[in-house]
C-alpha positions, -999 to +999 in steps of 0.1 A: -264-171-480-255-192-454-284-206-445-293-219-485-262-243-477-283-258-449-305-272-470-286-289-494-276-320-475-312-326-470-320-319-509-289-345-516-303-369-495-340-368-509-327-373-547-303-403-531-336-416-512-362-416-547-336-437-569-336-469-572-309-493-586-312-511-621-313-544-600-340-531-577-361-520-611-357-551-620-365-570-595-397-549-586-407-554-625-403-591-629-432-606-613-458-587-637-436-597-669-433-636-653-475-630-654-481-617-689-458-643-703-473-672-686-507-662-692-504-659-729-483-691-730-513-706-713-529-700-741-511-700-770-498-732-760-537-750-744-518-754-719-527-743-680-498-764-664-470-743-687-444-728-666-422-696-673-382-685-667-367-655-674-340-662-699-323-623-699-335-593-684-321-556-690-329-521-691-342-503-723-333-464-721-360-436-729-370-436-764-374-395-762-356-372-740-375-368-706-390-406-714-392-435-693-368-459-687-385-497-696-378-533-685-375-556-713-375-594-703-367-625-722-390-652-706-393-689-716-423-707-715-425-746-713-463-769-711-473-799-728-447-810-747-446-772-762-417-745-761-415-709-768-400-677-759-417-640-751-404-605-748-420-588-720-413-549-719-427-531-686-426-491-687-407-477-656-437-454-644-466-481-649-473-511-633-484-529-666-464-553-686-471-564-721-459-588-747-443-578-775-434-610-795-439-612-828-448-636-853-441-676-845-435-671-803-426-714-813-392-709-836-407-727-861-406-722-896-433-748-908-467-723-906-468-719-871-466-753-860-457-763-825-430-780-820-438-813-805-410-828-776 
């Protein structure tokens, strides 16, 4: 009996060691998500010199039970006189990133117009 209790520090110790903080996930996930959304605001927008933010980042919890945590990032994009804003989800486990934006990525309600500056 006595000698299962010598083992348990090290068990602690390896859980502690394989987590990783919701900053840390984070941070490791935002350089991908910073890629998707400036490569599609590239081209959505014609514009190669269009540059990206993040706006809001958080953490999306598992859909189902046993799931994987996700990344979800707000990122603006700006090029050319042209505006817009992409959610970028990136699935804890993977090292992908996609966009999920929907409709008008612009804001604008005149047929998918850009908006001009």
């Amino acid at each position: 009996m006595a000698k299962s209790f010598i083992f348990l520090p090290f068990i602690a110790l390896w859980f502690l060691t394989g987590c990783q903080t919701t900053q840390q996930f984070l941070d490791k996930k935002e350089p991908k998500a910073l890629q998707v959304a400036q490569s599609r605001a590239q081209f959505e927008m014609n514009c190669p010199d269009a540059t990206v933010t993040v706006i809001s980042k958080d953490v999306l919890p598992p859909i189902v039970f046993g799931g994987v945590e996700r990344a979800q990032f707000t990122i603006g994009a700006e090029g050319c006189g042209k505006r817009g804003t992409y959610t970028v989800i990136c699935p804890g486990k993977q090292d992908n990133c996609w966009d999920v934006s929907r409709g008008d990525p612009y804001g604008t309600s005149e047929g998918g117009r850009l908006l001009q500056r």
